[in-house]
LUMBALUM-317729 format. One record per atom (N, C-alpha, C): residue number from 1; atom name; x, y, z. Coordinates in Angstrom, 3 decimals. Example, Ala and Ser with C-alpha at 12.3 -4.5 7.8 and 13.67 -1.06 7.14 Angstrom:
BEGIN
<rec 1 "N" <13.190 -5.690 7.800>>
<rec 1 "CA" <12.300 -4.500 7.800>>
<rec 1 "C" <13.200 -3.300 7.800>>
<rec 2 "N" <12.850 -2.250 7.080>>
<rec 2 "CA" <13.670 -1.060 7.140>>
<rec 2 "C" <12.900 0.030 7.870>>
This chain:
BEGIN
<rec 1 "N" <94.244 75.745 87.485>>
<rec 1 "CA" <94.572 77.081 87.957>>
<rec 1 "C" <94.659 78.033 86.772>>
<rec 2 "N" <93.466 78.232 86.137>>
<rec 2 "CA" <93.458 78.831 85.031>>
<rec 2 "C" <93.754 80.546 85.071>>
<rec 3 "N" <93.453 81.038 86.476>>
<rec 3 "CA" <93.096 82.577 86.433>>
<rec 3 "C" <94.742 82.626 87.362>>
<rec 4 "N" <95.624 81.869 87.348>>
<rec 4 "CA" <96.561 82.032 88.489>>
<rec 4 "C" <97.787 82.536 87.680>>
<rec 5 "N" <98.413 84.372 88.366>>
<rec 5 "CA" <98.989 85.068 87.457>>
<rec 5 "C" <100.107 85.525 88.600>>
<rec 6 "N" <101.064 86.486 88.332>>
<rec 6 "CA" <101.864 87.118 89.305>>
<rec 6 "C" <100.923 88.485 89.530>>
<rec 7 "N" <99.783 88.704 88.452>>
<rec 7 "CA" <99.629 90.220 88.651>>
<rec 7 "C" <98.411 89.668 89.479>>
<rec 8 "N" <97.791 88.811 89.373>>
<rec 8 "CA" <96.661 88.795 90.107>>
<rec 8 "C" <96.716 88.314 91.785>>
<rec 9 "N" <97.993 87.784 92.248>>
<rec 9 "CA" <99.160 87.541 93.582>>
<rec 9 "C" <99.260 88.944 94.069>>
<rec 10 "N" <99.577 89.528 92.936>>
<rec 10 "CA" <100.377 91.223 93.604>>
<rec 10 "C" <98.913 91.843 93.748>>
<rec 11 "N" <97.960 91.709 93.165>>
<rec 11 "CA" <96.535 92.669 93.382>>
<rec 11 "C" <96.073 92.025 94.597>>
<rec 12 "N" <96.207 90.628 94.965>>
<rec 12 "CA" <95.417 90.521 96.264>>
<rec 12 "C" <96.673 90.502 97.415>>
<rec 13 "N" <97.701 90.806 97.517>>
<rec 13 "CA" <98.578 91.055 98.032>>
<rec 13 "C" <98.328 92.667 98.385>>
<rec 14 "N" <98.144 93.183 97.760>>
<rec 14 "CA" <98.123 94.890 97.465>>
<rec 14 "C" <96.364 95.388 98.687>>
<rec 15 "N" <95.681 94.226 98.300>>
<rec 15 "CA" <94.637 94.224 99.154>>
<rec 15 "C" <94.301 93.787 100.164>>
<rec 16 "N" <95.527 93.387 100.772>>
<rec 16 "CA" <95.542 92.398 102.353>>
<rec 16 "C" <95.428 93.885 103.138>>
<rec 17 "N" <94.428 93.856 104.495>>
<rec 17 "CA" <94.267 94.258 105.684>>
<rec 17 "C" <95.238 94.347 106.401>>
<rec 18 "N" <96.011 92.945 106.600>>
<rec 18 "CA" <96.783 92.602 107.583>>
<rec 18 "C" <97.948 92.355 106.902>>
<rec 19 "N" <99.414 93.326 107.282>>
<rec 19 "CA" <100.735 92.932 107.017>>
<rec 19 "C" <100.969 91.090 106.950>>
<rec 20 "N" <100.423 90.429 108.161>>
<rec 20 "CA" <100.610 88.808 108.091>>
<rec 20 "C" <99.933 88.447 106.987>>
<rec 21 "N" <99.090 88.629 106.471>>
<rec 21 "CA" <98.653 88.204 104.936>>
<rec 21 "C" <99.543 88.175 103.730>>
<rec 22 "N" <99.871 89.695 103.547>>
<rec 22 "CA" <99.873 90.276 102.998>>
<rec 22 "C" <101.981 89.320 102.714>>
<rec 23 "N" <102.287 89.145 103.503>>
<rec 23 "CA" <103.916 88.980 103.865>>
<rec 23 "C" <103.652 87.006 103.263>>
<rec 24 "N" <102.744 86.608 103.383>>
<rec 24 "CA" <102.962 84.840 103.416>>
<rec 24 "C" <102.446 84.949 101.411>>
<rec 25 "N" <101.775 85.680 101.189>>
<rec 25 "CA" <101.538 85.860 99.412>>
<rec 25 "C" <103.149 86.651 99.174>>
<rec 26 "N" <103.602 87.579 99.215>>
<rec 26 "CA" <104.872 88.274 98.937>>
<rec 26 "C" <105.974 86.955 98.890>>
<rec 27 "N" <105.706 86.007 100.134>>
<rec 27 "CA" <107.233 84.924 99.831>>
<rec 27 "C" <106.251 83.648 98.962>>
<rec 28 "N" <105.363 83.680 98.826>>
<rec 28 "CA" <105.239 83.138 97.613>>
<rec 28 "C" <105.799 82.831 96.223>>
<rec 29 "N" <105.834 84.633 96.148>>
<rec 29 "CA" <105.854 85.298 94.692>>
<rec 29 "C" <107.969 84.920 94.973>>
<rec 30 "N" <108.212 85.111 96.155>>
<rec 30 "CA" <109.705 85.002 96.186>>
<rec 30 "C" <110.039 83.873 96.134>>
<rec 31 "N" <109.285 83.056 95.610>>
<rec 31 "CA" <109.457 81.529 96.005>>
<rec 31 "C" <109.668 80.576 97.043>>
<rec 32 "N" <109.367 80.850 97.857>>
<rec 32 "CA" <109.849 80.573 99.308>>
<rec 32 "C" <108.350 79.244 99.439>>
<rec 33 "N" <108.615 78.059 100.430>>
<rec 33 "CA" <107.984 77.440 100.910>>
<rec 33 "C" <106.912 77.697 101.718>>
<rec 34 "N" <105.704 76.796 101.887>>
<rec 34 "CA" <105.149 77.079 103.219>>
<rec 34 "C" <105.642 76.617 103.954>>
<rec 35 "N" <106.365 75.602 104.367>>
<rec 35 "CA" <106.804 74.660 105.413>>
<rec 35 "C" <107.870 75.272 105.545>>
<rec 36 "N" <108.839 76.284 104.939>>
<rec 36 "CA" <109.665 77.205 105.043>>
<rec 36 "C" <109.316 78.223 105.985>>
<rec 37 "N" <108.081 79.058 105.572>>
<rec 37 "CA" <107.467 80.256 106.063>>
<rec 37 "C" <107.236 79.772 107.391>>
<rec 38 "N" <106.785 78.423 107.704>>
<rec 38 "CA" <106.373 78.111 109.158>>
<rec 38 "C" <107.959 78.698 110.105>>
<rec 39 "N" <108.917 78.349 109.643>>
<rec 39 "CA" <110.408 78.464 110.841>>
<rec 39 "C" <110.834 79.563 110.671>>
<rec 40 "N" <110.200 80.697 110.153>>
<rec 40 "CA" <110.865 82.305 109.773>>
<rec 40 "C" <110.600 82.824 111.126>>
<rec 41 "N" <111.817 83.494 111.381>>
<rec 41 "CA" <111.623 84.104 112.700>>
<rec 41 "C" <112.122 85.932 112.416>>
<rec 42 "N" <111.861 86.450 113.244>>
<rec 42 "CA" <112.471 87.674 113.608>>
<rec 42 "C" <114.117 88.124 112.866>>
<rec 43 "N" <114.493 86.849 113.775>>
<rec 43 "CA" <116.240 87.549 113.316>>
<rec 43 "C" <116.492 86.576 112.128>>
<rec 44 "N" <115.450 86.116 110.788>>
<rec 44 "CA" <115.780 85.159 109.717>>
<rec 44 "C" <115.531 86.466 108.724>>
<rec 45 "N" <115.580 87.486 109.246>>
<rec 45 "CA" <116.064 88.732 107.729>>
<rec 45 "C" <117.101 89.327 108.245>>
<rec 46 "N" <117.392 89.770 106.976>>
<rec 46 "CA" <118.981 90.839 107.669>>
<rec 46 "C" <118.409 92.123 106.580>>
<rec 47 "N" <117.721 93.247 106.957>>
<rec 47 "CA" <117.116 93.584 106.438>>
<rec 47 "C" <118.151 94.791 105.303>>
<rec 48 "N" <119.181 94.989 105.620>>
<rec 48 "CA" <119.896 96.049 104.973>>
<rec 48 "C" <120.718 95.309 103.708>>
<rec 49 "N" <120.876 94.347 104.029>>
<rec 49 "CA" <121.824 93.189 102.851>>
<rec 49 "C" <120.154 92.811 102.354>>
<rec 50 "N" <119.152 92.296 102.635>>
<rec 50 "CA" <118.632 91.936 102.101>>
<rec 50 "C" <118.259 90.148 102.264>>
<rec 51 "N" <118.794 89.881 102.678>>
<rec 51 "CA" <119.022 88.403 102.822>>
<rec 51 "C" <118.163 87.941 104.034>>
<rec 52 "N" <117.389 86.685 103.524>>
<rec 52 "CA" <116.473 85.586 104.333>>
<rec 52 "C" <116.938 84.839 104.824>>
<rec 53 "N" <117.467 83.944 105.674>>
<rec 53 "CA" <117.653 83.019 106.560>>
<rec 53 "C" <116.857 82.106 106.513>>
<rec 54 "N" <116.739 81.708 105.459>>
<rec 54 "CA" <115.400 80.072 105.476>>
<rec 54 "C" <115.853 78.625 106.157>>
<rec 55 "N" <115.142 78.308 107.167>>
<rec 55 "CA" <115.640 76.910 107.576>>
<rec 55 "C" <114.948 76.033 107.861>>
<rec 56 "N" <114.757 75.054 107.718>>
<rec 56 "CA" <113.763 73.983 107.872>>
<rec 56 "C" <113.991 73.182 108.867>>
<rec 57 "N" <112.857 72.006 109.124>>
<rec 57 "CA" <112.189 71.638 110.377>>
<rec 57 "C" <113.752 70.496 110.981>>
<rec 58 "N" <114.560 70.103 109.574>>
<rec 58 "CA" <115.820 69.600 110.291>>
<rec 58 "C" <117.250 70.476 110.501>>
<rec 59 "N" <116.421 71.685 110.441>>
<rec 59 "CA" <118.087 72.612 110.804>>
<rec 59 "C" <118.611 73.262 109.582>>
<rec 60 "N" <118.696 72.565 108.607>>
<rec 60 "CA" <119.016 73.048 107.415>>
<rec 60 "C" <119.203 74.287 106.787>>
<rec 61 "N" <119.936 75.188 106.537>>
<rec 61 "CA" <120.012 76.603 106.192>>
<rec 61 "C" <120.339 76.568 104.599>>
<rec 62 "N" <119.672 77.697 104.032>>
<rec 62 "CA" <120.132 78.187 103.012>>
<rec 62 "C" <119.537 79.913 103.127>>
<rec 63 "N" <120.255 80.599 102.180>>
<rec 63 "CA" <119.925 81.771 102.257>>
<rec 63 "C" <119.415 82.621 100.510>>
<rec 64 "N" <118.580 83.598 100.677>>
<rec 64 "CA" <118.114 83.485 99.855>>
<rec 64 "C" <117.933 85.219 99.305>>
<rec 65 "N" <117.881 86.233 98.347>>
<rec 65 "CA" <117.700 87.554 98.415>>
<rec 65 "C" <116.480 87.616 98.576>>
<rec 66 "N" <116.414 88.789 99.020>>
<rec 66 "CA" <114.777 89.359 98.929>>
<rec 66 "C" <114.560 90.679 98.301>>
<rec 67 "N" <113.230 90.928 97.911>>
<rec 67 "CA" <112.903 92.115 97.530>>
<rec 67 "C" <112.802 92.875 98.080>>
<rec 68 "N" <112.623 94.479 98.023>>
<rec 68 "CA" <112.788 95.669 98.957>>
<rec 68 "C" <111.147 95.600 99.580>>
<rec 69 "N" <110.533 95.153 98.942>>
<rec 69 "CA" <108.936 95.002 99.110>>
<rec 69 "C" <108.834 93.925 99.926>>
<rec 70 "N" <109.695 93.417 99.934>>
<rec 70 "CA" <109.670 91.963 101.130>>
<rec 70 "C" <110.350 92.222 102.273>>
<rec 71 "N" <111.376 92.850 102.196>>
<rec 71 "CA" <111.705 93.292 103.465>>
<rec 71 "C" <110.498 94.228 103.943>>
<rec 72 "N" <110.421 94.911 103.912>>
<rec 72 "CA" <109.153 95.937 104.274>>
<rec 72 "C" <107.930 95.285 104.852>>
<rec 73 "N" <106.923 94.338 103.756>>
<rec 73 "CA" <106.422 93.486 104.207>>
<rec 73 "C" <106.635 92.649 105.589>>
<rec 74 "N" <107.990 92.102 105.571>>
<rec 74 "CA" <108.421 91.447 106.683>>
<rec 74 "C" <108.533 92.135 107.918>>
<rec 75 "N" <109.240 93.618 107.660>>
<rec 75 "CA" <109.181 94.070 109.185>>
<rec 75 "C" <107.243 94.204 109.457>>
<rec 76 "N" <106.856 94.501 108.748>>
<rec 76 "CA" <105.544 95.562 109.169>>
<rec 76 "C" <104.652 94.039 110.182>>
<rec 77 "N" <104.957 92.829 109.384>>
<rec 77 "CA" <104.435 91.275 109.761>>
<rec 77 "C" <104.781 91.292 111.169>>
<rec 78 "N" <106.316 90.937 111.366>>
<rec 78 "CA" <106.975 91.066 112.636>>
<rec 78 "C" <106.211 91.957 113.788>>
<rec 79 "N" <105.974 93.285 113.360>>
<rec 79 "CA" <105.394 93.892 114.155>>
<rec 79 "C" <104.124 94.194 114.319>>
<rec 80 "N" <103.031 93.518 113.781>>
<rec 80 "CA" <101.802 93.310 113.484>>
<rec 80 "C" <101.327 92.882 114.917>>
<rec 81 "N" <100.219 93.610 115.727>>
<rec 81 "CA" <100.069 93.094 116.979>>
<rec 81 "C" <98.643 92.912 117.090>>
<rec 82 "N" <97.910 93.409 116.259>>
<rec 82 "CA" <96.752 92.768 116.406>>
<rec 82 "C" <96.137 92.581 115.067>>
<rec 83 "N" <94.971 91.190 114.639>>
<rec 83 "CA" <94.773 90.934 113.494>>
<rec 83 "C" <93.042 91.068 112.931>>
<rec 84 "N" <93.461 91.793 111.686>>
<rec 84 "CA" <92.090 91.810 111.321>>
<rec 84 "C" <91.045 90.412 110.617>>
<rec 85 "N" <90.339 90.056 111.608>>
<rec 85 "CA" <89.454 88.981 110.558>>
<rec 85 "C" <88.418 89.377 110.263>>
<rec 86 "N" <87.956 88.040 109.600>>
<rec 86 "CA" <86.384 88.684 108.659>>
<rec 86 "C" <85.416 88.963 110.119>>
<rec 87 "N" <85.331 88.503 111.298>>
<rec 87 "CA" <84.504 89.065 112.257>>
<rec 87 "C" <85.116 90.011 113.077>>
<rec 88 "N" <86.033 90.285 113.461>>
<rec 88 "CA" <87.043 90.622 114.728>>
<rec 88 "C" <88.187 91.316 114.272>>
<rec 89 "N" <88.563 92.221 115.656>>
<rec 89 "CA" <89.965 92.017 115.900>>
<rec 89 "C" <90.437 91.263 116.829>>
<rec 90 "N" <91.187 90.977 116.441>>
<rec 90 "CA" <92.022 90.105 117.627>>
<rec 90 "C" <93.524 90.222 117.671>>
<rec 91 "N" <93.766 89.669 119.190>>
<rec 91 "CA" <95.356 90.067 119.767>>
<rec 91 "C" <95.906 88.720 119.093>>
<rec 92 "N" <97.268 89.072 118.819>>
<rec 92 "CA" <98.208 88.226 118.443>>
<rec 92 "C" <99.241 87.732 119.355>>
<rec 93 "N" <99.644 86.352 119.103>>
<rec 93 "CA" <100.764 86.359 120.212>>
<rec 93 "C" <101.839 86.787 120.467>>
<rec 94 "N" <102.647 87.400 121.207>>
<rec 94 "CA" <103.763 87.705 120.932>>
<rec 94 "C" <104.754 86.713 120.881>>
<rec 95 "N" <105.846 86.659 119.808>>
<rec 95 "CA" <106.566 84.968 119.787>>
<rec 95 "C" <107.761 85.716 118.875>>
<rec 96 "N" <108.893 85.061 118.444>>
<rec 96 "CA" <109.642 85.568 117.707>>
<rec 96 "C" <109.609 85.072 115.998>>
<rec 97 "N" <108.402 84.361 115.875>>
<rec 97 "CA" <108.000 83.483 115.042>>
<rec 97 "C" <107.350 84.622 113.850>>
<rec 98 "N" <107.409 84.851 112.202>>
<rec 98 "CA" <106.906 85.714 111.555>>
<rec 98 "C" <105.887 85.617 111.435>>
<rec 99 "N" <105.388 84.442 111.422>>
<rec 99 "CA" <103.801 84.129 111.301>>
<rec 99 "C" <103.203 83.786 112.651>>
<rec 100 "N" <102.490 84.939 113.298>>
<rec 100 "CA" <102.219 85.114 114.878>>
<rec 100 "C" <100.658 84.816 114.501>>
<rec 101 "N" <100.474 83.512 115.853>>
<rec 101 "CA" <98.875 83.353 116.065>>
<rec 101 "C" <98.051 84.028 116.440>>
<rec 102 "N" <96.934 84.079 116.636>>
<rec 102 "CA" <96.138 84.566 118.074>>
<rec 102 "C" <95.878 83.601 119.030>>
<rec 103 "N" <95.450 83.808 120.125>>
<rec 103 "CA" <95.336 82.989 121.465>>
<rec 103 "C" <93.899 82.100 120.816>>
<rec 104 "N" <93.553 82.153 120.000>>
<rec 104 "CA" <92.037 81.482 119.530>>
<rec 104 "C" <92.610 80.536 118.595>>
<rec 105 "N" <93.318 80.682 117.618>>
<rec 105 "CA" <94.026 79.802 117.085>>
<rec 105 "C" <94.546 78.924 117.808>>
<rec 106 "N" <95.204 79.366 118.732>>
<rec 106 "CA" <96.418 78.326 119.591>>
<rec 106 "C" <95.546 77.136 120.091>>
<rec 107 "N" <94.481 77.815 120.649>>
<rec 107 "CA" <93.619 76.959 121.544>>
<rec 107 "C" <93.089 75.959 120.533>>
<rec 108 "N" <92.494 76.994 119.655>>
<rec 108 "CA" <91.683 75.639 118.471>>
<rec 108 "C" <92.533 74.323 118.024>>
<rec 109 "N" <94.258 74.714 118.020>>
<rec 109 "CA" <94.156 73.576 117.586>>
<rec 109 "C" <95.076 72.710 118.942>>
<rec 110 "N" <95.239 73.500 119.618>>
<rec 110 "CA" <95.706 72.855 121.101>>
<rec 110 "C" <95.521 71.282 121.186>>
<rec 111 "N" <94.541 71.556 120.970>>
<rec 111 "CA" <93.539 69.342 121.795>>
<rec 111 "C" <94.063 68.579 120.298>>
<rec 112 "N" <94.329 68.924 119.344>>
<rec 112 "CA" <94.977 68.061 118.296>>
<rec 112 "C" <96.172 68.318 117.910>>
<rec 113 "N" <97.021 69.104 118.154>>
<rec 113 "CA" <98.710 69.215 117.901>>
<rec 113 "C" <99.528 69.844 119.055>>
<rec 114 "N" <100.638 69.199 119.213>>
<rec 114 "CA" <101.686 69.595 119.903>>
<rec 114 "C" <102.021 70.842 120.036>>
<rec 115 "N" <102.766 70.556 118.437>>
<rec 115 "CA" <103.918 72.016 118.589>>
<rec 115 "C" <103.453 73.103 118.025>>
<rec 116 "N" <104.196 74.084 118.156>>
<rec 116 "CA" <103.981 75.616 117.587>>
<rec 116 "C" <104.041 75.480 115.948>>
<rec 117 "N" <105.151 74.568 115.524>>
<rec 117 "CA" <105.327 74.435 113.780>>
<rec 117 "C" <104.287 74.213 113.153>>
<rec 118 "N" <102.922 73.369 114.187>>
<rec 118 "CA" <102.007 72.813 113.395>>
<rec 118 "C" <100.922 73.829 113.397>>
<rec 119 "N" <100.855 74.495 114.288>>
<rec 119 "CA" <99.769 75.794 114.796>>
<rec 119 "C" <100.108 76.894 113.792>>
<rec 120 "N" <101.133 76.792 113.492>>
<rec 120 "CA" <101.772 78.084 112.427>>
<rec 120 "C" <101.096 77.552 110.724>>
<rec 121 "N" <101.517 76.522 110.667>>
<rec 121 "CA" <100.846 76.211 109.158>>
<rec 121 "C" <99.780 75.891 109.435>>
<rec 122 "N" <99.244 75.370 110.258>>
<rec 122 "CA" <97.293 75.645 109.569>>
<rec 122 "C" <96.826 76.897 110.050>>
<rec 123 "N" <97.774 77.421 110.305>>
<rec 123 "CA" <97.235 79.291 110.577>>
<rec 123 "C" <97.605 79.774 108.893>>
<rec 124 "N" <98.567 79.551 108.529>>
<rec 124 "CA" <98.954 80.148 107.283>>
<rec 124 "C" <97.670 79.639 106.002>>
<rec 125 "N" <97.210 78.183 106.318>>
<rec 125 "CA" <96.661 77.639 105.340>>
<rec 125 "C" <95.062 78.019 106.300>>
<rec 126 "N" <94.826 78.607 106.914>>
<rec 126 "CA" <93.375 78.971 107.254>>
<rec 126 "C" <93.322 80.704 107.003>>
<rec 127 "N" <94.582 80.773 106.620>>
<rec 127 "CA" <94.837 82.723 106.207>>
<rec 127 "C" <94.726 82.413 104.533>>
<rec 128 "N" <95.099 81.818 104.350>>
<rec 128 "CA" <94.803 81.282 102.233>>
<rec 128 "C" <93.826 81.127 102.153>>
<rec 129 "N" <92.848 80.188 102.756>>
<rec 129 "CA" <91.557 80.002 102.500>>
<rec 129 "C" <90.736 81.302 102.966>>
<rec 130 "N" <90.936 81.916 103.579>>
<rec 130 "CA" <90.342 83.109 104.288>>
<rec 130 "C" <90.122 84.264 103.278>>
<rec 131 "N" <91.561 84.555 102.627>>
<rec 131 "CA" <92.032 85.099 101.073>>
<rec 131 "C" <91.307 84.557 100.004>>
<rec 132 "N" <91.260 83.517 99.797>>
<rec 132 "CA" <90.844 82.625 98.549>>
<rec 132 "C" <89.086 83.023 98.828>>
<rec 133 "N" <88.620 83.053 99.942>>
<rec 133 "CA" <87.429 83.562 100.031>>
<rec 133 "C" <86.614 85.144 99.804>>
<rec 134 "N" <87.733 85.687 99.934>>
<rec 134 "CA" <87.409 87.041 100.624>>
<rec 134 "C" <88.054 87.601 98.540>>
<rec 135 "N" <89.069 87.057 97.881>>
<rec 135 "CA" <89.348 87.843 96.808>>
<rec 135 "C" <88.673 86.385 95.517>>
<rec 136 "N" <87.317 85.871 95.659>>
<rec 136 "CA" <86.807 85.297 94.610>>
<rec 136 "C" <87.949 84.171 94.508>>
<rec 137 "N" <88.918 83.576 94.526>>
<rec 137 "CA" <90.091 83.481 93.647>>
<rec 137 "C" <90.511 81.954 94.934>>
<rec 138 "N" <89.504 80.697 94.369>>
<rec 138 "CA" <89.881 79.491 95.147>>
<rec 138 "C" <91.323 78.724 94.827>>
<rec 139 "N" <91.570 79.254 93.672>>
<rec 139 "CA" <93.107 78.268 92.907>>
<rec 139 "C" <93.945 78.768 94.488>>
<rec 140 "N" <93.617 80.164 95.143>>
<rec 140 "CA" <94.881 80.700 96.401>>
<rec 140 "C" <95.114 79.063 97.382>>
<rec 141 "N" <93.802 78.747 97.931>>
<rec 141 "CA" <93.989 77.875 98.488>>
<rec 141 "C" <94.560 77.051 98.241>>
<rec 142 "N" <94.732 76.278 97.174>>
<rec 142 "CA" <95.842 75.046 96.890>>
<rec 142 "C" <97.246 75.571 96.797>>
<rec 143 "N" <97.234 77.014 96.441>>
<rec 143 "CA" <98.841 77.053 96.150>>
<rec 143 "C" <99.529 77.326 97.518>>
<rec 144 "N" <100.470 75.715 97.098>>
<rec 144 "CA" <101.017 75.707 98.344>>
<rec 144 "C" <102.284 76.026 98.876>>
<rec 145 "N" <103.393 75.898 97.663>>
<rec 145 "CA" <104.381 76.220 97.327>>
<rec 145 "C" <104.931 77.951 96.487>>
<rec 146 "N" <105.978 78.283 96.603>>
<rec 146 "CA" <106.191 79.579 95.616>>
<rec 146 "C" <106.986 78.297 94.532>>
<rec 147 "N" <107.050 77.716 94.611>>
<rec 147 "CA" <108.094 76.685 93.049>>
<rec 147 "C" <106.710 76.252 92.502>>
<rec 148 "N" <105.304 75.722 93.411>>
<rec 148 "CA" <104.085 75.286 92.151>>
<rec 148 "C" <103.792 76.675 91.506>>
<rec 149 "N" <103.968 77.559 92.317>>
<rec 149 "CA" <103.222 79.103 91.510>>
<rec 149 "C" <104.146 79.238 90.420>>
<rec 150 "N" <105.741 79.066 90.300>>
<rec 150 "CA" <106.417 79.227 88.977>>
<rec 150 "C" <105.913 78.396 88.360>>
<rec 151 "N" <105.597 76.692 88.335>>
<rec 151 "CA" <105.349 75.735 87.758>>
<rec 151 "C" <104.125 75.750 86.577>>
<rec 152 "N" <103.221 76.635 87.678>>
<rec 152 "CA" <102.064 76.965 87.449>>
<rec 152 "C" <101.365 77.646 86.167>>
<rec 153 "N" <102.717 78.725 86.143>>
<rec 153 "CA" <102.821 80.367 85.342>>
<rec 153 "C" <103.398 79.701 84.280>>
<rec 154 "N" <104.470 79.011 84.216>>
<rec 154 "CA" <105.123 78.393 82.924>>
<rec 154 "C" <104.459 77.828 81.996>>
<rec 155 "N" <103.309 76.718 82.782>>
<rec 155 "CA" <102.521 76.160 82.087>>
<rec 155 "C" <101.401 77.055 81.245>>
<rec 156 "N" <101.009 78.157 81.819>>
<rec 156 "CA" <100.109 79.262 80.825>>
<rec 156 "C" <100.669 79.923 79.706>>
């Protein structure tokens, strides 16, 4: 991950279409999980304190600050109702979930997964690769974590 920077995160961050893009690179940079980002809901900001509500797939809470740029990000995500792709627009679902599908997603992966947790991360990791395509910049796709992106930066 030779070209992998915070300024070059914030430039293709700065160039997302879609608030939902644009919000899963931002908790990156905040360090936040993907497998985190999958259980973010609606009422997991408190947007005036500032504070995230992160909880994972066994319940687990911790809480975490955020940036004023992340809150912002986050509402605009939340309320994001329809999404721009490289062919289309398309409707999103409505759910209380931050990272909202479309009905084409759901279906695609319908016949191979259950739950909504799992439909949410290969939506997030088919929105990275989508990014990683669209801004030159393949290292996006592997980064999977916001702790490998510090890991990452230290090592340069």
């Amino acid at each position: 991950m030779n070209d992998l920077s915070v300024e070059k995160l914030i430039q293709i961050e700065s160039q997302c279409r879609n608030p939902q893009d644009a919000i899963i690179i931002r908790l990156f940079l905040e360090s936040i999980e993907v497998h985190e980002i999958v259980y973010l809901k609606k009422q997991s900001l408190e947007p005036i304190k500032r504070i995230l509500t992160i909880t994972d797939s066994s319940g687990r809470e911790r809480q975490q600050f955020v940036s004023t740029k992340c809150v912002e990000l986050y509402q605009k995500a939340i309320n994001q109702k329809n999404y721009l792709s490289k062919e289309e627009v398309v409707a999103l679902r409505d759910t209380d979930y931050l990272v909202k599908v479309s009905f084409i997603d759901y279906v695609a992966y319908e016949s191979m997964i259950q739950d909504i947790d799992s439909v949410i991360l290969r939506t997030i990791y088919k929105r990275l690769h989508d990014l990683a395509e669209l801004n030159s910049f393949p290292e996006l796709t592997y980064l999977h974590t916001g702790t490998q992106l510090i890991r990452e930066l230290v090592k340069i």
